[in-house]
mmCIF file of the N, C-alpha and C atoms, coordinates in Angstrom:
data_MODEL
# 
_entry.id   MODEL 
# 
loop_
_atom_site.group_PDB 
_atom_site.id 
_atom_site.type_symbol 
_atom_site.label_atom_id 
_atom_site.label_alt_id 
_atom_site.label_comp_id 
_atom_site.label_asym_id 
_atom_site.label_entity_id 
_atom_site.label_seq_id 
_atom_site.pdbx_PDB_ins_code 
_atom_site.Cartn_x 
_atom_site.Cartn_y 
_atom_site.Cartn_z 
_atom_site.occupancy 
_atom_site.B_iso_or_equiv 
_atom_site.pdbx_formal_charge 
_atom_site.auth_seq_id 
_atom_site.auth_comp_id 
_atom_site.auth_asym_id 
_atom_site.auth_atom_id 
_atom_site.pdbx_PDB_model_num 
ATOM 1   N N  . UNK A 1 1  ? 155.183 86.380 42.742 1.00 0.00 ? 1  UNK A N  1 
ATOM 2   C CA . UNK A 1 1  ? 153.773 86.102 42.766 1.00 0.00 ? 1  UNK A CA 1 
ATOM 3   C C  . UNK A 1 1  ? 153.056 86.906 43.845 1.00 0.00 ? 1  UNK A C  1 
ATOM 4   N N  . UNK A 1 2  ? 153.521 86.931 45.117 1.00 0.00 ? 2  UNK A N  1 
ATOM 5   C CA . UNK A 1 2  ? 153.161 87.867 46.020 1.00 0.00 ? 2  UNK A CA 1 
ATOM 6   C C  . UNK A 1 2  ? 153.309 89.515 45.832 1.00 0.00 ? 2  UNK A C  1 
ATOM 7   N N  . UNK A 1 3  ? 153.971 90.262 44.668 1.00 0.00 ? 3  UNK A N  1 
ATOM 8   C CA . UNK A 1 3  ? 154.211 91.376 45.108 1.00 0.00 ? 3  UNK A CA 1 
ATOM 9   C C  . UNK A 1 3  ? 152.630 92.111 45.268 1.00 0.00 ? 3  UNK A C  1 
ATOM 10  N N  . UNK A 1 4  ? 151.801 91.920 45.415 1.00 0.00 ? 4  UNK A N  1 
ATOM 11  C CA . UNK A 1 4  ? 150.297 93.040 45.375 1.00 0.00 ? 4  UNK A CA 1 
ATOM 12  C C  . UNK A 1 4  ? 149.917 92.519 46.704 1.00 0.00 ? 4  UNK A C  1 
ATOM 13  N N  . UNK A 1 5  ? 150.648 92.206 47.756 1.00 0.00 ? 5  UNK A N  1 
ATOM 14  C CA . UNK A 1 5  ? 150.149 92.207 48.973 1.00 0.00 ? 5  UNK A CA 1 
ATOM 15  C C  . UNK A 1 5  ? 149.030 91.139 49.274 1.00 0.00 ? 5  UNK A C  1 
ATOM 16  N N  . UNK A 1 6  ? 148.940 90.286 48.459 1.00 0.00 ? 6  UNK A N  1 
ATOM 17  C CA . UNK A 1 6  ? 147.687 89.006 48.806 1.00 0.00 ? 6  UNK A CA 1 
ATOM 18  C C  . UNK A 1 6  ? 148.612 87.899 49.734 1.00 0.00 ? 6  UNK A C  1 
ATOM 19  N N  . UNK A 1 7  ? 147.589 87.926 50.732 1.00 0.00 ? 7  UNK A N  1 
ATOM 20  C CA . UNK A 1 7  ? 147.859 86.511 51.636 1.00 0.00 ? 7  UNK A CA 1 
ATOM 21  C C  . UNK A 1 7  ? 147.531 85.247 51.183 1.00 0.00 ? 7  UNK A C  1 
ATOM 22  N N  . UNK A 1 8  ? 146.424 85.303 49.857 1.00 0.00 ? 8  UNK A N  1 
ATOM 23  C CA . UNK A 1 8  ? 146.080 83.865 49.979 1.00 0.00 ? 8  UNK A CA 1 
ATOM 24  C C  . UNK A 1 8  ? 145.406 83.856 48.107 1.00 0.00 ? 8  UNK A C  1 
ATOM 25  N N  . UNK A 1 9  ? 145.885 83.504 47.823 1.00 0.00 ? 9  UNK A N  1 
ATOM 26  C CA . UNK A 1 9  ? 145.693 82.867 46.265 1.00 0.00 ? 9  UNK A CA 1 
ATOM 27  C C  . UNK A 1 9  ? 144.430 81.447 45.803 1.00 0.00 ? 9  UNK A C  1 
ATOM 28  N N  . UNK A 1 10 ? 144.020 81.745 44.821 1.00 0.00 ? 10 UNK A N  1 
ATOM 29  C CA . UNK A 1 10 ? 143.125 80.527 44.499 1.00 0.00 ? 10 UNK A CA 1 
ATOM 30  C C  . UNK A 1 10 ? 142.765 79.782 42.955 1.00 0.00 ? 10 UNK A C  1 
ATOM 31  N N  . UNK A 1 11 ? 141.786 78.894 43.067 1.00 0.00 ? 11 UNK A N  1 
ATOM 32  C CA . UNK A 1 11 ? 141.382 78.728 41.451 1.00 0.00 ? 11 UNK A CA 1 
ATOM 33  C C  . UNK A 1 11 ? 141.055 77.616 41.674 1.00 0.00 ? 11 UNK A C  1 
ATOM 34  N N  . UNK A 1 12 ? 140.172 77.286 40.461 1.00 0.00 ? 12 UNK A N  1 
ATOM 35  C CA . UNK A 1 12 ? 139.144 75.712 40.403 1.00 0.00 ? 12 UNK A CA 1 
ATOM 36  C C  . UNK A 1 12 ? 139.653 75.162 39.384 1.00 0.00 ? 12 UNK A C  1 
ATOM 37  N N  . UNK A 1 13 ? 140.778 74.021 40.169 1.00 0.00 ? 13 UNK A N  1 
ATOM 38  C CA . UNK A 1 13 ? 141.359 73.223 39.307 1.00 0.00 ? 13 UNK A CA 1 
ATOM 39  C C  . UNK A 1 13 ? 140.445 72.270 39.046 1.00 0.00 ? 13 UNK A C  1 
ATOM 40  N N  . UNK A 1 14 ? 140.807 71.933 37.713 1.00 0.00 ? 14 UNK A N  1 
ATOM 41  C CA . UNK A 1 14 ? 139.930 70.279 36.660 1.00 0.00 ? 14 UNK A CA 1 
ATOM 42  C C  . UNK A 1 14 ? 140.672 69.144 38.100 1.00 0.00 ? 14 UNK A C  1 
ATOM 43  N N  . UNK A 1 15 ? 140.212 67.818 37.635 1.00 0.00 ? 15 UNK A N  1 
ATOM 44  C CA . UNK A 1 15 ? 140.876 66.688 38.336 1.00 0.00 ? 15 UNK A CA 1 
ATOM 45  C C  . UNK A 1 15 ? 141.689 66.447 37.859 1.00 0.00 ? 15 UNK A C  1 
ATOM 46  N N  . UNK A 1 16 ? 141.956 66.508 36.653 1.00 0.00 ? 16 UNK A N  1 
ATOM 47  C CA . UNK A 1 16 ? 143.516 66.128 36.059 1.00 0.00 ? 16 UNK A CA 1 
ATOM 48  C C  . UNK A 1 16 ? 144.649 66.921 36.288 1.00 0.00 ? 16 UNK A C  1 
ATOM 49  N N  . UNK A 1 17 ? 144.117 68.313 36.407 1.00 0.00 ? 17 UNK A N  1 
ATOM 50  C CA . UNK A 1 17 ? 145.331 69.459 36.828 1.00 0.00 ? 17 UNK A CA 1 
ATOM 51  C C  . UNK A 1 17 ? 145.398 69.785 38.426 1.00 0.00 ? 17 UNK A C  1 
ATOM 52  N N  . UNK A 1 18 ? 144.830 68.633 39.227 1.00 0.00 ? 18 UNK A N  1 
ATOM 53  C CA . UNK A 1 18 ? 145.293 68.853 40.913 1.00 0.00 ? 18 UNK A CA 1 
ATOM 54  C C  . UNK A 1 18 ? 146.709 68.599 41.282 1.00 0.00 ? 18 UNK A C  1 
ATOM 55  N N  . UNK A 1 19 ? 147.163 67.108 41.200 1.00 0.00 ? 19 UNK A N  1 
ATOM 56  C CA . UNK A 1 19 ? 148.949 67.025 40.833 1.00 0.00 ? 19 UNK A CA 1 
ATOM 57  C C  . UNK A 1 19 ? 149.653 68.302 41.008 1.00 0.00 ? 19 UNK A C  1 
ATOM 58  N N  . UNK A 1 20 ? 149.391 68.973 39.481 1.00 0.00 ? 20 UNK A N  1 
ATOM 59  C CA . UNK A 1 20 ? 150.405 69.667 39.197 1.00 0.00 ? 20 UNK A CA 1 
ATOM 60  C C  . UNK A 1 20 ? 149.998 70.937 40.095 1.00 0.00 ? 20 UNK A C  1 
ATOM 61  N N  . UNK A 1 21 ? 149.061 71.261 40.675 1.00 0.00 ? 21 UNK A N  1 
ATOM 62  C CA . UNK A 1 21 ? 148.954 72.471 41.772 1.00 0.00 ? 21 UNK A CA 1 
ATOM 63  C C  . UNK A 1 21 ? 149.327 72.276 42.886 1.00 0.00 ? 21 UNK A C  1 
ATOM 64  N N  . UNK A 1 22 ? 149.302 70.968 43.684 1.00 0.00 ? 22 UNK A N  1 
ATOM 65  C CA . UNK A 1 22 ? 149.652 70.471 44.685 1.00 0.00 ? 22 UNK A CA 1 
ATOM 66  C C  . UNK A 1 22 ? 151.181 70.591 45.004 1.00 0.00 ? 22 UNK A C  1 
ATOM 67  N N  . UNK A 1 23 ? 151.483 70.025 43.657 1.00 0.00 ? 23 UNK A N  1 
ATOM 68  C CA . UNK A 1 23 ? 153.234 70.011 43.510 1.00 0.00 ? 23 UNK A CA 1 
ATOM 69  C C  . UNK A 1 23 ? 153.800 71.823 43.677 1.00 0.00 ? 23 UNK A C  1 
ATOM 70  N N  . UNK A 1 24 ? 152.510 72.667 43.741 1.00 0.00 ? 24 UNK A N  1 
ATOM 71  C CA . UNK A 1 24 ? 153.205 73.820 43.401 1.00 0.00 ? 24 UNK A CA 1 
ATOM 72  C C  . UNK A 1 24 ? 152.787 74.615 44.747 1.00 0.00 ? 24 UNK A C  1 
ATOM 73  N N  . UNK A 1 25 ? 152.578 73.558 45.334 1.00 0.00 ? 25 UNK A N  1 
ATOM 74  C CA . UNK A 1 25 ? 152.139 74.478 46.864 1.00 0.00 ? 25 UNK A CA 1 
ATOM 75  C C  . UNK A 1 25 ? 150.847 74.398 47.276 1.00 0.00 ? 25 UNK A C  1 
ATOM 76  N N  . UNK A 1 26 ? 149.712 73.990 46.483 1.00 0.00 ? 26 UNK A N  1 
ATOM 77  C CA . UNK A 1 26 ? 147.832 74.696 46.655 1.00 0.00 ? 26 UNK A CA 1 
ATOM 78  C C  . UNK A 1 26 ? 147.844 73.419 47.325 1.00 0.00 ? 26 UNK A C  1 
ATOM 79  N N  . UNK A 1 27 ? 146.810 73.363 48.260 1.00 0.00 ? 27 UNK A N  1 
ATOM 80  C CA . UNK A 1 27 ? 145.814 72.493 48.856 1.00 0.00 ? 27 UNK A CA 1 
ATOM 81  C C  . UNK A 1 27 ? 144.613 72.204 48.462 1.00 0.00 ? 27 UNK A C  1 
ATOM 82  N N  . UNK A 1 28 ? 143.822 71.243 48.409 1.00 0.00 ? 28 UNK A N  1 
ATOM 83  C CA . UNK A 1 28 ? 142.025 70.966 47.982 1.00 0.00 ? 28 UNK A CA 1 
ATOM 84  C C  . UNK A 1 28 ? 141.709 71.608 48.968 1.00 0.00 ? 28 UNK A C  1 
ATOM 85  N N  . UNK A 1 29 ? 140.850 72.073 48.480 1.00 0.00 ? 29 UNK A N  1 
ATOM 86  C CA . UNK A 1 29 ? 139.701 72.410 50.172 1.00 0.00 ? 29 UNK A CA 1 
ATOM 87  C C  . UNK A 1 29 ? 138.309 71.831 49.754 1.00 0.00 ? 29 UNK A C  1 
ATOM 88  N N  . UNK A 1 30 ? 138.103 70.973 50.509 1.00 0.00 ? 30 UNK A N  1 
ATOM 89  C CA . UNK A 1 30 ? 136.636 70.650 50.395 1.00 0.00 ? 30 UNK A CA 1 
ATOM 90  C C  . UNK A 1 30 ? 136.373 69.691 49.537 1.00 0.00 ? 30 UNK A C  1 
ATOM 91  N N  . UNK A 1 31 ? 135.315 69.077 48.877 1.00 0.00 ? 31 UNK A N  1 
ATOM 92  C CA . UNK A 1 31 ? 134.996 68.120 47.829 1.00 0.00 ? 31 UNK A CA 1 
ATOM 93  C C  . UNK A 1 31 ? 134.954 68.670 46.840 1.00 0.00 ? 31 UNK A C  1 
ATOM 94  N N  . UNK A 1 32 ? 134.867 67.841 45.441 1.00 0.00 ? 32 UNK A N  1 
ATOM 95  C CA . UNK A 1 32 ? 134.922 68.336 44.539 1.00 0.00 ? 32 UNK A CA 1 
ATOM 96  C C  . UNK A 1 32 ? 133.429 68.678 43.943 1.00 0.00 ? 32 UNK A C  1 
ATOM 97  N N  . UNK A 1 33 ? 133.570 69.494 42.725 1.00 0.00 ? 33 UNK A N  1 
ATOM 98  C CA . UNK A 1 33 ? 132.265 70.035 42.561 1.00 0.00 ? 33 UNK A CA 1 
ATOM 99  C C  . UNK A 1 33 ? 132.448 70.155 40.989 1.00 0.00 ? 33 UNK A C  1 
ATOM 100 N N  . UNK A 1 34 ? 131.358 70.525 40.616 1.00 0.00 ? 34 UNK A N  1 
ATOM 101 C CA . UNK A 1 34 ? 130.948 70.408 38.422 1.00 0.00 ? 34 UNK A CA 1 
ATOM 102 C C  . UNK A 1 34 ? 130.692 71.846 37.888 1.00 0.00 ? 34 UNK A C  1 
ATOM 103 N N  . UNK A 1 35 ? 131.584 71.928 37.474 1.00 0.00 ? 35 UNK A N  1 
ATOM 104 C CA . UNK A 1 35 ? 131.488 73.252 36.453 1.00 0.00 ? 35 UNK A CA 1 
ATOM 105 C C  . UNK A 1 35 ? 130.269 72.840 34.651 1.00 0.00 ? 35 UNK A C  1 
ATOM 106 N N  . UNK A 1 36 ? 128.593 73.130 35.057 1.00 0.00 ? 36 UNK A N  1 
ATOM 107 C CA . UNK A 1 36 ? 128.313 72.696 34.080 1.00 0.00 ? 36 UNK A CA 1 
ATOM 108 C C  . UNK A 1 36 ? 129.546 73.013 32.581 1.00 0.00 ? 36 UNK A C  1 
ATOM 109 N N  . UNK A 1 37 ? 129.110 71.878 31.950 1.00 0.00 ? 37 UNK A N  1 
ATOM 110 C CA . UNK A 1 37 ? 130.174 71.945 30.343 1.00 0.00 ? 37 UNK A CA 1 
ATOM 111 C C  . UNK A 1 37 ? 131.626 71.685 30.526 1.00 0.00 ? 37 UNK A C  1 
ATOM 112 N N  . UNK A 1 38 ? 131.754 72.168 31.434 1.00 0.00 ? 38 UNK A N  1 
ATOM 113 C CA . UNK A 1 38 ? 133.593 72.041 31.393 1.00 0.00 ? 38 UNK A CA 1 
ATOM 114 C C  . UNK A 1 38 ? 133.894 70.281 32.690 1.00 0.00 ? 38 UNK A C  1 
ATOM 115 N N  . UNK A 1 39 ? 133.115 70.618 33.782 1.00 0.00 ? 39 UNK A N  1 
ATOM 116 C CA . UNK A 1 39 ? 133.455 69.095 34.194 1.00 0.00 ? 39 UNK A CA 1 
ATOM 117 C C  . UNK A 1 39 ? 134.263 69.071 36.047 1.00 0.00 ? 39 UNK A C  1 
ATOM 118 N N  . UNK A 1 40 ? 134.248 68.031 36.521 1.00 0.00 ? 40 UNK A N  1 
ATOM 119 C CA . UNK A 1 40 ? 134.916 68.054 37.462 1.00 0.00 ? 40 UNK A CA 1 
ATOM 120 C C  . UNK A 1 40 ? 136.168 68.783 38.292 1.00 0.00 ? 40 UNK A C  1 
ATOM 121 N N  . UNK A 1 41 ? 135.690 69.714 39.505 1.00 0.00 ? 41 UNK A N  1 
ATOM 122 C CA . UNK A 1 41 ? 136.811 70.553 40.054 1.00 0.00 ? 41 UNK A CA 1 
ATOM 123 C C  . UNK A 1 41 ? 136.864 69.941 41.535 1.00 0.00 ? 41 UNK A C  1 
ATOM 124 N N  . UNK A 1 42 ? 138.159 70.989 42.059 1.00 0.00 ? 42 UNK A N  1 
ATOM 125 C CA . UNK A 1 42 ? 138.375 71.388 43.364 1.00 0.00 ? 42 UNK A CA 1 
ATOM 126 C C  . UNK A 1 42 ? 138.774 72.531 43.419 1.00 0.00 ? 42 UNK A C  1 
ATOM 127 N N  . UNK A 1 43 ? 138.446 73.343 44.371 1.00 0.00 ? 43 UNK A N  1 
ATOM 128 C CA . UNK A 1 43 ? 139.210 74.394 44.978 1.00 0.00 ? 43 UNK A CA 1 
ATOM 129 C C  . UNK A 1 43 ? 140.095 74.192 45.150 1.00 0.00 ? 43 UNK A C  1 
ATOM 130 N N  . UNK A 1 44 ? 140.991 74.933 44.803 1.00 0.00 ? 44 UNK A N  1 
ATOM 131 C CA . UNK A 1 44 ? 142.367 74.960 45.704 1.00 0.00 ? 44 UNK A CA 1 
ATOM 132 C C  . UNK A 1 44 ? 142.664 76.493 46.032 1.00 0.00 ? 44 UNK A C  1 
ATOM 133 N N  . UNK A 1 45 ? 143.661 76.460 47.240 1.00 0.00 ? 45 UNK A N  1 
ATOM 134 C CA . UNK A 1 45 ? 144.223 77.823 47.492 1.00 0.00 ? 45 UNK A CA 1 
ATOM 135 C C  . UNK A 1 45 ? 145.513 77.256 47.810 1.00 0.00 ? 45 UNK A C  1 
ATOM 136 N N  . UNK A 1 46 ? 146.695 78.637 47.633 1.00 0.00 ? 46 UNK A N  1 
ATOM 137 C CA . UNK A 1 46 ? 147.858 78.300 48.395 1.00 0.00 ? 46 UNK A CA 1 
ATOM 138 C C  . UNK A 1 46 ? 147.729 79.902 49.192 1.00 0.00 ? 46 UNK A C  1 
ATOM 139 N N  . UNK A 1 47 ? 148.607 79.775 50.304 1.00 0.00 ? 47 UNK A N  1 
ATOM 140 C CA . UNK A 1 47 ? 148.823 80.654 51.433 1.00 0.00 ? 47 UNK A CA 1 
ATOM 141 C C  . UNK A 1 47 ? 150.008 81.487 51.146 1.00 0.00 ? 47 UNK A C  1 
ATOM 142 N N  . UNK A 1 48 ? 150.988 82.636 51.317 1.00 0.00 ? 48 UNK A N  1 
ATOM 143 C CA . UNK A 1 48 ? 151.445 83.465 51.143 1.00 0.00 ? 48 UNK A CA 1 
ATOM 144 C C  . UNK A 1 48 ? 152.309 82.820 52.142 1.00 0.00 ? 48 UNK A C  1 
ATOM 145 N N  . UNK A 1 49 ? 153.656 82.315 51.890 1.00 0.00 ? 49 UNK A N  1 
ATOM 146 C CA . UNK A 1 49 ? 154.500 81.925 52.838 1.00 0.00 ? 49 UNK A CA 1 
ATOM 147 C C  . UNK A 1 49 ? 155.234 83.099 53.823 1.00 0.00 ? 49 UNK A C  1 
ATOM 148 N N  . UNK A 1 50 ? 154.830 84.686 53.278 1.00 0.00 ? 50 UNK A N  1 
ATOM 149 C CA . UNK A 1 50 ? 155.679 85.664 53.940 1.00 0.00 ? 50 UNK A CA 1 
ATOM 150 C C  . UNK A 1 50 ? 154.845 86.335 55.000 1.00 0.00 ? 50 UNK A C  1 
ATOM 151 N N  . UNK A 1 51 ? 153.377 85.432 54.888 1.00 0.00 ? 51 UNK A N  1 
ATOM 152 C CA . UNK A 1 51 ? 152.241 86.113 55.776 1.00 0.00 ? 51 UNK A CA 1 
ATOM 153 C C  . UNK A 1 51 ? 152.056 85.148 56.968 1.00 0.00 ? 51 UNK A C  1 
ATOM 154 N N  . UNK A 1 52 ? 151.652 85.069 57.817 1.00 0.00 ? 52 UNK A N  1 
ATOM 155 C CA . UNK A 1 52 ? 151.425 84.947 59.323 1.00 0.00 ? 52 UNK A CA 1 
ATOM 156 C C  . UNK A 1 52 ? 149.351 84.739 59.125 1.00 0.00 ? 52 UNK A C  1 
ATOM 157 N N  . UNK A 1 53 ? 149.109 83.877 58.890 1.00 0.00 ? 53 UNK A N  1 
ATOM 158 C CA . UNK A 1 53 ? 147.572 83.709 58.738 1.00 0.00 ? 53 UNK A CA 1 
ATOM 159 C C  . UNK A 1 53 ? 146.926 82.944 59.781 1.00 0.00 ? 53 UNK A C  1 
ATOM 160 N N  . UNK A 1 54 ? 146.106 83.331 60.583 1.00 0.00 ? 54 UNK A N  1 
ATOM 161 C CA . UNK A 1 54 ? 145.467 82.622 62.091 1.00 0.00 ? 54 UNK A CA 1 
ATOM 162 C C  . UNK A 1 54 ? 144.226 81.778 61.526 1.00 0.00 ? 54 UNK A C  1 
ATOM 163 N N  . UNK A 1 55 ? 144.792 80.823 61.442 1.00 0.00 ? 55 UNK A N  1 
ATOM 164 C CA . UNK A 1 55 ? 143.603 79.765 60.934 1.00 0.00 ? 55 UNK A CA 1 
ATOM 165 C C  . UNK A 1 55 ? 143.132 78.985 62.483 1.00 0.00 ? 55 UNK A C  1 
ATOM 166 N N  . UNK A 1 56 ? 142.992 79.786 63.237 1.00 0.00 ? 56 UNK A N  1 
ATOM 167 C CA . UNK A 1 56 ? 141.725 78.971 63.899 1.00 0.00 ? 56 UNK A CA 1 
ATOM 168 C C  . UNK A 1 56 ? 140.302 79.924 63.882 1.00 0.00 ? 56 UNK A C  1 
ATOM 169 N N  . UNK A 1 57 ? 140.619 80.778 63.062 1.00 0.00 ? 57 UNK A N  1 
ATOM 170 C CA . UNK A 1 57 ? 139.383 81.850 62.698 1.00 0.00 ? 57 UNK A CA 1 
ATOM 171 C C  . UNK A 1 57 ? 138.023 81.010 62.264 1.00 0.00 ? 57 UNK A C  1 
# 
């Protein structure tokens, strides 16, 4: 999944498909929010376990 050099991955999971992203590593960030027509999200990202990322930025 990492080979193109990205530190940090993402996507606006539905509420029903958070579980299964969570289980796969991603975190929520933030509250959730409405995709008119399609319906309730969250952000999620997961982090690049081979990268070194300074999160007090």
């Amino acid at each position: 999944m990492w080979k193109h050099g990205a530190n940090i991955i993402w996507c606006n999971a539905r509420i029903v498909a958070v579980g299964f992203y969570e289980k796969h590593g991603y975190r929520k960030v933030g509250k959730s929010f409405v995709i008119p027509g399609i319906g309730e999200h969250y952000l999620m990202t997961k982090l690049n376990p081979n990268e070194k990322v300074d999160q007090d930025s």
